[in-house]
C-alpha atoms as an extended CHARMM CRD file, in Angstrom:
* protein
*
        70  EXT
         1         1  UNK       CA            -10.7860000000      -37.0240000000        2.9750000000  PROA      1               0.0000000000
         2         2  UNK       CA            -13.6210000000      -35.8780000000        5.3580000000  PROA      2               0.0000000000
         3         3  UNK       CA            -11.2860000000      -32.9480000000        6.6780000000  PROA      3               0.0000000000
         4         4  UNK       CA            -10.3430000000      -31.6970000000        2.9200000000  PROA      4               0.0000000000
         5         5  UNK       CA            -14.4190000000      -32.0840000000        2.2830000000  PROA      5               0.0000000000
         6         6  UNK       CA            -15.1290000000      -29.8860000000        5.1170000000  PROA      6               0.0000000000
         7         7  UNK       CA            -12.1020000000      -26.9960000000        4.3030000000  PROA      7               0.0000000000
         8         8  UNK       CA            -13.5310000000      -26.7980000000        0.3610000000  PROA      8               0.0000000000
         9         9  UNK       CA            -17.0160000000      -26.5630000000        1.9710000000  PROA      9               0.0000000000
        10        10  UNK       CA            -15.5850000000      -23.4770000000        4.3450000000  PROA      10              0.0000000000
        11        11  UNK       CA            -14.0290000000      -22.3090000000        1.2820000000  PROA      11              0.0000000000
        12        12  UNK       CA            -17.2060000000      -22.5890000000       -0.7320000000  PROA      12              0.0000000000
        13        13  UNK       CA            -19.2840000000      -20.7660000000        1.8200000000  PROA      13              0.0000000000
        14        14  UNK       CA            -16.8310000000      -17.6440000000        1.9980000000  PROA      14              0.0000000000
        15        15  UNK       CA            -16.6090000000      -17.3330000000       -1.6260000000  PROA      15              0.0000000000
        16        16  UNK       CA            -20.3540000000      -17.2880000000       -1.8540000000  PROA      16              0.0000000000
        17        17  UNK       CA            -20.4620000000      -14.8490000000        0.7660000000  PROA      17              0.0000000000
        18        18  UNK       CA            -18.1220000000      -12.0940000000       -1.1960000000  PROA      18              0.0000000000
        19        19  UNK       CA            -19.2650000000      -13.0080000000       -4.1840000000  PROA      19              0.0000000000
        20        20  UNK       CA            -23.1700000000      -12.0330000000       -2.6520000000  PROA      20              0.0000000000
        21        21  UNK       CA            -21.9460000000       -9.2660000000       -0.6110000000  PROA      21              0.0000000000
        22        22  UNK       CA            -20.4150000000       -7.7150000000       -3.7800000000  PROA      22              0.0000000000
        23        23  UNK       CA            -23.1180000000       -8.2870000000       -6.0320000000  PROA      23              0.0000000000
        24        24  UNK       CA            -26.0880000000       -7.1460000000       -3.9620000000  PROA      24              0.0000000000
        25        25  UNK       CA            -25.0110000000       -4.6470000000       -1.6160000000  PROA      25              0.0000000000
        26        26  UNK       CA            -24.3200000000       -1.3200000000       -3.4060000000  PROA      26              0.0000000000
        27        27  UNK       CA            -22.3900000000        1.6700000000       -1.6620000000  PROA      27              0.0000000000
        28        28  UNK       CA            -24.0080000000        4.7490000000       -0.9030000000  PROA      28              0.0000000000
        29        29  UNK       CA            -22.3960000000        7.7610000000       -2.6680000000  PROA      29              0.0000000000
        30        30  UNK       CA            -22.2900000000       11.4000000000       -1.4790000000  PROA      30              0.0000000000
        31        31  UNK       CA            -20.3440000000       14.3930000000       -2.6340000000  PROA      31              0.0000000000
        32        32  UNK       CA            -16.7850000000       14.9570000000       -0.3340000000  PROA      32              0.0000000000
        33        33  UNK       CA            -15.1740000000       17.7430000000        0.5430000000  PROA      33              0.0000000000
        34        34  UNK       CA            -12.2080000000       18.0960000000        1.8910000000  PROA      34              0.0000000000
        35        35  UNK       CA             -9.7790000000       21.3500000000        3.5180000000  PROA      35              0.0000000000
        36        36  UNK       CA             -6.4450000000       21.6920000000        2.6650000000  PROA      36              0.0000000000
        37        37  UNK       CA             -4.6200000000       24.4960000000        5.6250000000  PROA      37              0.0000000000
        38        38  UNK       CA             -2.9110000000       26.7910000000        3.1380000000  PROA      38              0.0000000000
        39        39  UNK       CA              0.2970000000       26.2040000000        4.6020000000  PROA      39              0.0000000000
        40        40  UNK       CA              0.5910000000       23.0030000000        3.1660000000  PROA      40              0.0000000000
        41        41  UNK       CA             -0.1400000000       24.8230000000       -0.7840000000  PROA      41              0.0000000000
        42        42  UNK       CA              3.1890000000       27.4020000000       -0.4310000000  PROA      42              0.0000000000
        43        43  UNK       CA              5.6610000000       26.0800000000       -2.4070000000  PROA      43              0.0000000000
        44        44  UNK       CA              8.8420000000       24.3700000000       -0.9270000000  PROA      44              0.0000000000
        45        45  UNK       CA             11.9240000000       26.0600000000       -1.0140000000  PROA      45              0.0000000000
        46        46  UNK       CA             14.2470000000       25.1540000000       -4.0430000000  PROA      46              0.0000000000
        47        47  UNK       CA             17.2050000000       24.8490000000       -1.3140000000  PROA      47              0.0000000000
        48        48  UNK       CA             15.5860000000       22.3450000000        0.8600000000  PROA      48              0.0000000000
        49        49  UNK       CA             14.6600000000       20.0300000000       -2.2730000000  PROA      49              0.0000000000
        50        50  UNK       CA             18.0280000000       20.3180000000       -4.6560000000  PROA      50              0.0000000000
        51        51  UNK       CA             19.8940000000       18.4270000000       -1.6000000000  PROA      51              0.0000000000
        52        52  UNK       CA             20.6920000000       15.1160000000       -2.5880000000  PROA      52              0.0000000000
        53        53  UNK       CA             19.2980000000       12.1690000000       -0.1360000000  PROA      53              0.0000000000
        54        54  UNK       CA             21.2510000000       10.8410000000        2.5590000000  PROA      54              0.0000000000
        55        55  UNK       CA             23.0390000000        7.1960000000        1.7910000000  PROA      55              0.0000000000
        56        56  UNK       CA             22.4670000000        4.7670000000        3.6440000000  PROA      56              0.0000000000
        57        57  UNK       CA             25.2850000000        1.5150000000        4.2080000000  PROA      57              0.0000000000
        58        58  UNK       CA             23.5440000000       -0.4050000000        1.1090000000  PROA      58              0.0000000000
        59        59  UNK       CA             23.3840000000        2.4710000000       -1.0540000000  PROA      59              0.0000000000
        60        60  UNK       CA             26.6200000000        2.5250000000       -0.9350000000  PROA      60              0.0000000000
        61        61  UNK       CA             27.9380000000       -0.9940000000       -1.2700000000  PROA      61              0.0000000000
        62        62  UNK       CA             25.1960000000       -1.1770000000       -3.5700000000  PROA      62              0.0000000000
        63        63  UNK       CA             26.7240000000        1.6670000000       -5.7910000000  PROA      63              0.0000000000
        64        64  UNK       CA             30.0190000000       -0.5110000000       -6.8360000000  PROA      64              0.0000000000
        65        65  UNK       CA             31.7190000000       -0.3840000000       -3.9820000000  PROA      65              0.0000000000
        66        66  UNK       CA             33.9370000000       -3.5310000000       -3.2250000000  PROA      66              0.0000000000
        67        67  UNK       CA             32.0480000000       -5.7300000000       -0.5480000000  PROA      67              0.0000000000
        68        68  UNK       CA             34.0950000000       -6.7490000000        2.5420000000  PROA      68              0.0000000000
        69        69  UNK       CA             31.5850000000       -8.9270000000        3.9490000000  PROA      69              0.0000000000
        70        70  UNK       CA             30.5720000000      -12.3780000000        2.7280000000  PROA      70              0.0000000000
Protein backbone atom coordinates (compact mmCIF):
# COMPACT_ATOMS: atom_id res chain seq x y z
CA UNK A 1 0.00 0.00 0.00
CA UNK A 2 2.80 2.50 0.96
CA UNK A 3 4.54 1.85 -2.55
CA UNK A 4 1.09 2.44 -4.63
CA UNK A 5 0.73 5.74 -2.15
CA UNK A 6 4.03 6.94 -3.16
CA UNK A 7 3.63 6.11 -7.32
CA UNK A 8 -0.04 8.15 -7.25
CA UNK A 9 1.86 10.85 -5.29
CA UNK A 10 4.74 10.84 -8.28
CA UNK A 11 1.89 10.75 -10.53
CA UNK A 12 0.14 13.62 -8.82
CA UNK A 13 3.19 15.81 -8.81
CA UNK A 14 3.86 15.38 -12.71
CA UNK A 15 0.38 16.06 -13.60
CA UNK A 16 0.48 19.23 -11.60
CA UNK A 17 3.58 20.10 -13.17
CA UNK A 18 2.09 19.98 -17.00
CA UNK A 19 -0.92 21.02 -16.04
CA UNK A 20 1.11 24.48 -14.46
CA UNK A 21 3.60 24.53 -17.13
CA UNK A 22 0.74 24.68 -19.69
CA UNK A 23 -1.35 27.05 -18.05
CA UNK A 24 1.16 29.71 -17.05
CA UNK A 25 3.91 29.69 -19.37
CA UNK A 26 2.85 31.20 -22.73
CA UNK A 27 5.05 30.84 -26.01
CA UNK A 28 6.60 33.66 -27.54
CA UNK A 29 5.43 34.24 -31.15
CA UNK A 30 7.38 35.84 -34.03
CA UNK A 31 6.76 36.02 -37.73
CA UNK A 32 8.82 32.93 -39.84
CA UNK A 33 10.16 32.89 -42.89
CA UNK A 34 11.30 30.36 -44.63
CA UNK A 35 13.41 29.74 -48.42
CA UNK A 36 12.38 27.32 -50.66
CA UNK A 37 15.72 26.72 -53.56
CA UNK A 38 13.68 26.98 -56.74
CA UNK A 39 14.70 23.74 -57.83
CA UNK A 40 12.57 22.08 -55.56
CA UNK A 41 9.20 24.40 -57.21
CA UNK A 42 9.84 22.93 -61.12
CA UNK A 43 7.42 20.56 -61.67
CA UNK A 44 8.21 16.74 -61.82
CA UNK A 45 8.25 15.09 -64.93
CA UNK A 46 4.91 13.27 -65.89
CA UNK A 47 7.25 10.14 -66.89
CA UNK A 48 8.94 9.75 -63.64
CA UNK A 49 5.46 9.90 -61.66
CA UNK A 50 2.93 7.71 -64.10
CA UNK A 51 5.33 4.59 -63.15
CA UNK A 52 3.56 2.37 -61.01
CA UNK A 53 5.41 1.51 -57.47
CA UNK A 54 7.57 -1.32 -57.08
CA UNK A 55 5.87 -4.57 -55.19
CA UNK A 56 7.17 -5.73 -52.62
CA UNK A 57 6.77 -9.88 -51.42
CA UNK A 58 3.47 -8.86 -49.32
CA UNK A 59 2.02 -6.80 -51.90
CA UNK A 60 1.88 -9.48 -53.72
CA UNK A 61 0.67 -12.35 -51.60
CA UNK A 62 -1.38 -9.74 -50.26
CA UNK A 63 -3.03 -9.09 -53.75
CA UNK A 64 -4.81 -12.76 -53.93
CA UNK A 65 -2.15 -14.65 -54.57
CA UNK A 66 -2.29 -18.29 -53.11
CA UNK A 67 -0.02 -18.39 -49.88
CA UNK A 68 2.58 -21.21 -49.74
CA UNK A 69 3.67 -20.54 -46.37
CA UNK A 70 1.80 -21.29 -43.15
Amino acid sequence: MRFVTVLTVLVALGFASVFALATFVSPRTREMTVDIPSQRLKAQPVAAAAQPPAKTAGAEAGAGGASTTR
